[in-house]
C-alpha positions as CSV (number, residue, x, y, z in Angstrom):
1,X,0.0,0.0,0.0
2,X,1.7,3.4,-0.8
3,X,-0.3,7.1,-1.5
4,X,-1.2,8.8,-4.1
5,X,-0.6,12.4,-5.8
6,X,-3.7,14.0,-4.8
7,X,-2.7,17.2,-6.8
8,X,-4.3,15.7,-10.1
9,X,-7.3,13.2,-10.8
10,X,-6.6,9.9,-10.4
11,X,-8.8,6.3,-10.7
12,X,-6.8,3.5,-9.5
13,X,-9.1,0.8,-9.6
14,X,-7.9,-3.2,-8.5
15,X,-9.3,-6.1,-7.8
16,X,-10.2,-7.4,-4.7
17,X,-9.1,-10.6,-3.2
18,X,-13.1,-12.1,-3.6
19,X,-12.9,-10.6,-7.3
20,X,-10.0,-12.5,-8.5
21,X,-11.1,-15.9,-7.0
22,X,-14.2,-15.4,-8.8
23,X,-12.2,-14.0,-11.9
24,X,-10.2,-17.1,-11.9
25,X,-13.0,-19.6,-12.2
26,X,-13.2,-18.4,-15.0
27,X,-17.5,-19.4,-15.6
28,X,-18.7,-15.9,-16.0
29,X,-19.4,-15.4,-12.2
30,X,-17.4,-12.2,-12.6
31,X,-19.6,-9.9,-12.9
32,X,-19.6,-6.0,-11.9
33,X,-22.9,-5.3,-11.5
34,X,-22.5,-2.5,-8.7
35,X,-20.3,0.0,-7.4
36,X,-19.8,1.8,-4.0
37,X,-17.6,5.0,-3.1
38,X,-16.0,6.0,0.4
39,X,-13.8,8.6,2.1
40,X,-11.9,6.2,4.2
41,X,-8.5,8.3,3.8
42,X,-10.5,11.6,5.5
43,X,-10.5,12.8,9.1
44,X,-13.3,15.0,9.2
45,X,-11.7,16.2,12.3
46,X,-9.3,18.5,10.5
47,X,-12.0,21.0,9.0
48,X,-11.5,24.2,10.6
49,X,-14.2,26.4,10.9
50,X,-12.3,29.0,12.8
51,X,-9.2,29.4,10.2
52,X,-7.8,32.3,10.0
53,X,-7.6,32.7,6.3
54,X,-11.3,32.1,6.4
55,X,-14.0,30.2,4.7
56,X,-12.3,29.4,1.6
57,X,-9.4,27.9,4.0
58,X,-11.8,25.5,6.1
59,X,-11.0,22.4,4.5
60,X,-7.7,22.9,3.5
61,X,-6.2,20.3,5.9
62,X,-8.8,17.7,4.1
63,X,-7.9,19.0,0.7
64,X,-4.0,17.9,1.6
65,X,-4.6,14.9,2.6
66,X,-2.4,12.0,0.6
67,X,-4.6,9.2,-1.0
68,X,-4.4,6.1,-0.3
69,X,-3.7,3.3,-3.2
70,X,-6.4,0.6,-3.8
71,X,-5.7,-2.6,-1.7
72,X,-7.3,-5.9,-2.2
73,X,-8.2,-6.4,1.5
74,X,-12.2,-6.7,1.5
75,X,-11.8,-6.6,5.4
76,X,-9.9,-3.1,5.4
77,X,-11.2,-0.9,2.0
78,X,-14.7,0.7,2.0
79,X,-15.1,0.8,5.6
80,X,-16.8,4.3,5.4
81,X,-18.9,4.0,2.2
82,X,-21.0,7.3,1.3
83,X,-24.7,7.3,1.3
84,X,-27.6,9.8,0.4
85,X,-29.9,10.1,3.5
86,X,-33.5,12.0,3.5
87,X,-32.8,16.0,4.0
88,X,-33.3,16.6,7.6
89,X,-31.7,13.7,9.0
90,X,-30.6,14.4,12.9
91,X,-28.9,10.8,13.7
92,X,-26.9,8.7,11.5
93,X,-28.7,5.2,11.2
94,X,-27.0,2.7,12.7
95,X,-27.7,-1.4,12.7
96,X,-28.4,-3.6,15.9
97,X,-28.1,-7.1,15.5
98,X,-28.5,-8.1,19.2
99,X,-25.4,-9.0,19.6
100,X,-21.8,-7.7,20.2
101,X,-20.2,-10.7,19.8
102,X,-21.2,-14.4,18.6
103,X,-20.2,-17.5,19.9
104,X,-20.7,-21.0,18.4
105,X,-20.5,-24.3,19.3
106,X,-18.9,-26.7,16.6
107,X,-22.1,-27.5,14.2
108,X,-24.1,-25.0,15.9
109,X,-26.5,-22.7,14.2
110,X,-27.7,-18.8,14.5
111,X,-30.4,-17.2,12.5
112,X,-29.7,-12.7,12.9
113,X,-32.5,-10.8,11.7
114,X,-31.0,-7.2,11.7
115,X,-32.7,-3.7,12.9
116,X,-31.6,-0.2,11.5
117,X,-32.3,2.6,14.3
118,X,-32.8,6.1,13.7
119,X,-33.8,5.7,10.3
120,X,-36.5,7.4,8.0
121,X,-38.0,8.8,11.4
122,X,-38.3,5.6,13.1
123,X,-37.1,4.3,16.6
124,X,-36.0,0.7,14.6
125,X,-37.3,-0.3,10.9
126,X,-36.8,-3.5,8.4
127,X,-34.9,-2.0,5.5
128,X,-36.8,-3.2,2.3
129,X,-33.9,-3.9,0.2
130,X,-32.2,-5.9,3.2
131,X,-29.0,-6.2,4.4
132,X,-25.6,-7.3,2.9
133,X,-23.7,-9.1,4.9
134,X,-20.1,-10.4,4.4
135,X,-18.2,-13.2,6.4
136,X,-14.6,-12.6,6.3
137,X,-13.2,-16.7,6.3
138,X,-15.8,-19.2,4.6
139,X,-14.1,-22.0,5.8
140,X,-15.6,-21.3,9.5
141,X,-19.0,-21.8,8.4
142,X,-20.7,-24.9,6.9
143,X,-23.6,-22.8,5.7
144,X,-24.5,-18.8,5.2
145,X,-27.2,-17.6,3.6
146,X,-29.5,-14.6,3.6
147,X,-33.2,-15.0,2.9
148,X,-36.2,-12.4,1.8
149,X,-34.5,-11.0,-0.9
150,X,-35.3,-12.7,-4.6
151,X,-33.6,-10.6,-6.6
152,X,-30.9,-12.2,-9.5
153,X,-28.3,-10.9,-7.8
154,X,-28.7,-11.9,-4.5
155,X,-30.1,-15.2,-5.4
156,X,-26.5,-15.6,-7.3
157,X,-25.0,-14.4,-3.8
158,X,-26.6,-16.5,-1.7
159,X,-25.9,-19.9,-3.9
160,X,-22.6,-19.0,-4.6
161,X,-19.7,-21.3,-3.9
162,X,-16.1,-20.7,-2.8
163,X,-12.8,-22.7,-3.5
164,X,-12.4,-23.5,0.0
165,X,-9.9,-21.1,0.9
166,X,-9.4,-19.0,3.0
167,X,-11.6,-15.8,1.8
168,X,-14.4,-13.9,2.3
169,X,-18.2,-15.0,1.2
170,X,-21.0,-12.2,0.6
171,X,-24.9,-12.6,1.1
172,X,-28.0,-10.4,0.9
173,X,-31.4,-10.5,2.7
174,X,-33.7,-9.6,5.0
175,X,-32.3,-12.2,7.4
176,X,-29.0,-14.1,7.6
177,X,-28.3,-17.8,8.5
178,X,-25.4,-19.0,10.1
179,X,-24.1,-22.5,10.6
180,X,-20.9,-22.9,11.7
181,X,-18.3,-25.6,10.3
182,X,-17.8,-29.4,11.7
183,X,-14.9,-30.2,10.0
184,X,-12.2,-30.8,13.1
185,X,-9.1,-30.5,10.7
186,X,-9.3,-26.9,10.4
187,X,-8.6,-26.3,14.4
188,X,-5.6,-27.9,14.1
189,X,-4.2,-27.7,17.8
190,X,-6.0,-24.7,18.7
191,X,-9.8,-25.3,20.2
192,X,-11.4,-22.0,18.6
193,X,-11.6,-20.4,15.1
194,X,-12.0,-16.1,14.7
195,X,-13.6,-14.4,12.2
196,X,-16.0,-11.5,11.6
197,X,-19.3,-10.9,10.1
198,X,-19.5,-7.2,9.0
199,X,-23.6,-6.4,7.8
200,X,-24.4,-3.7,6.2
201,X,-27.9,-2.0,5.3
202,X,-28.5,-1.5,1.6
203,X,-31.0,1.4,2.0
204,X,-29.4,3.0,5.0
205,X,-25.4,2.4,4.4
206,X,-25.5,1.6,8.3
207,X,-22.7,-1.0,9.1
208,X,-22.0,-2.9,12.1
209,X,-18.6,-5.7,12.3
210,X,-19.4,-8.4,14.8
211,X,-16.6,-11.0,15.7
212,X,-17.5,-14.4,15.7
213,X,-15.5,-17.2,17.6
214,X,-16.3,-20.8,16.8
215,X,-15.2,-23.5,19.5
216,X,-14.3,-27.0,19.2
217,X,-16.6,-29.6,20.8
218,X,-15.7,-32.9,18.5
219,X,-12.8,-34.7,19.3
């Protein structure tokens, strides 16, 4: 990872580790349907309201800011995607899951039906176009899917298979099923396995990252 010359335009656009495994199957599953933008590189801390120079001089120290190069980490990039809310908004929405960390039991299973708060004017609402949610290793889960959503895309999400390595998995609906894995050989001699779930509302942009720690129970 290096920066950038922010003094001219510049698109530098890579692929992600999830877009080159499915780029390298090589079956047409490679598909860019969507796109998202962020501000990940800005500290919104820096604007200056009281600069001396004046108005023009507010956002100077944002302007100056070096650019970060793409990386392929889905875990790390697009962690503060940009989103049009409603004018008037007073709260940023944020997601509730019921839970600030999950635990499983080899085998065991976990159904999370998310909740965006302060959104649209309401105290908690169901998003209509659901949630995306995206588990960061695969390999710790012997099923994930997300349900209430029957659109092409997410349907092609949601039955989507990986290489069995170790990489991230994405899924969209209205709910989101977890199972975690049974297969003993990927402990090794530890007696846990640590990953994260990171959801994120497709309506809101509202994003919550949950770790999730699976524990071994067969021998």
């Amino acid at each position: 990872m290096g920066y950038l010359n922010n003094a001219v335009v510049t698109v530098d656009a890579i692929l992600t580790e999830k877009g080159r495994e499915l780029l390298a199957r090589g079956d047409g599953s490679f598909r860019i349907t969507q796109f998202a933008l962020s501000d990940d590189e800005i500290d919104y801390t820096l604007y200056n309201p009281t600069h001396a120079s004046g108005s023009a001089f507010y956002g100077q120290a944002l302007e100056n800011m070096p650019l970060l190069e793409a990386f392929p980490s889905t875990n790390q990039n697009l962690r503060y995607k940009l989103v049009t809310l409603p004018r008037g908004t007073g709260k940023m929405p944020v997601l509730d899951i019921g839970f600030t960390q999950i635990t499983l039991k080899q085998g065991a299973s976990l159904a999370i039906t998310p909740q965006t708060l302060n959104y649209l004017g309401a105290n908690q609402v169901f998003e209509s176009n659901g949630y995306t949610a995206i588990i960061a290793d695969i390999r710790t889960m012997s099923s994930f899917t997300g349900t209430g959503i029957q659109t092409v895309d997410s349907t092609n999400l949601n039955t989507n298979t990986t290489l069995g390595t170790n990489v991230s998995k994405t899924v969209v609906g209205t709910s989101l099923n977890l199972a975690a894995t049974t297969v003993n050989t990927l402990f090794g001699a530890q007696t846990e396995l640590n990953t994260t779930i990171q959801i994120v509302g497709r309506d809101s942009g509202a994003r919550i990252t949950v770790p999730i720690k699976i524990t071994k129970t067969n021998n």
